[in-house]
Structure formats: structure tokens, C-alpha cells
N, C-alpha and C positions, 0 to 999 in steps of 0.2 A: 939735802936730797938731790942725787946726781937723777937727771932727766934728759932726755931729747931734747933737741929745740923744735919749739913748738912749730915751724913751718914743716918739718918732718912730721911731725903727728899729723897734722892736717893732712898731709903727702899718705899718710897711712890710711887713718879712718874717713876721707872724706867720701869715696865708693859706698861703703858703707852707712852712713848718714846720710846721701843722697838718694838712697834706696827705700827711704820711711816715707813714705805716701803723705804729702804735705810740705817736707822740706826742699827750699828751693837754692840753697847755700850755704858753703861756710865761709868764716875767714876769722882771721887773728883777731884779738881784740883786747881791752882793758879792763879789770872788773876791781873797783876798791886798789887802783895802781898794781897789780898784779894779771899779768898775761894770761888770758884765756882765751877760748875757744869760741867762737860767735856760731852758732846755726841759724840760718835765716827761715823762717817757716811763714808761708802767706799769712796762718792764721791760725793764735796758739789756744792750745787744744789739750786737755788734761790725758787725752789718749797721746799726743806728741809730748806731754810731758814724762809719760809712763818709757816712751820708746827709745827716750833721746838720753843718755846717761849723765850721772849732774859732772863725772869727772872724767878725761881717757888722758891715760900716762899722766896724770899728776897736775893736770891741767883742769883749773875747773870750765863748766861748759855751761853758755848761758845762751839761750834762744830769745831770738832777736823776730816780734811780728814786723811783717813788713808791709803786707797787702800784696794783690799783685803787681807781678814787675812783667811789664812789655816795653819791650825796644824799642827807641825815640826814631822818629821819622828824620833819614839823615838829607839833609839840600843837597838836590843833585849838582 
């Protein structure tokens, strides 16, 4: 199966995935030693499982809870 590489897919659909009310990320990732697609979502939700596709371009896609993410206080 010829495919994109998956940092390009990401470069594609990530616009798109960061527009579902709930997701707060994507990024590469590993699933069973096979390349896939990571969505980070605060907090997973059978409505973010309807919205988020299990495959794009040939990549499966696996949603990742995370909780919330706030930025570390940096030492002045």
C-alpha cells in the first residue's frame, strides 16, 4: 500500500481534528509497532469517538485522554 508519510498527513488533517470541540492535539505515534495517528482529547467521550475517524490515509487513528494541559510556570 503506497501512502504519504504520516508527518504530511498530520500537516493535512490536523486543522481539521483541532476543530472538534474537545481535542486539544495531535501527533505521530505507535499502535501494536505500526505508525499511527495520536489525537490528544482532554477527555474521551463517545461523542469525540463518533467525530474523530478510526483511519485518515491509511493510518490508523487512536485518541489519546489526556486531562487538562496548562503551561508550566517558567523561572524567571
Amino acid at each position: 500500500m503506497n501512502r504519504p508519510p504520516i508527518d504530511q498527513v498530520l500537516q493535512v488533517h490536523t486543522g481539521t481534528l483541532m476543530a472538534v470541540p474537545g481535542v486539544i492535539g495531535t501527533g505521530e505515534g505507535e499502535h501494536q509497532g505500526t505508525p499511527c495517528i495520536l489525537v490528544f482529547v482532554r477527555r474521551r467521550t463517545a461523542e469525540l469517538e463518533r467525530a474523530i475517524p478510526s483511519s485518515l490515509d491509511g493510518y490508523p487513528v487512536r485518541l489519546k485522554e489526556t486531562g487538562e494541559v496548562r503551561p508550566r510556570n517558567r523561572p524567571a
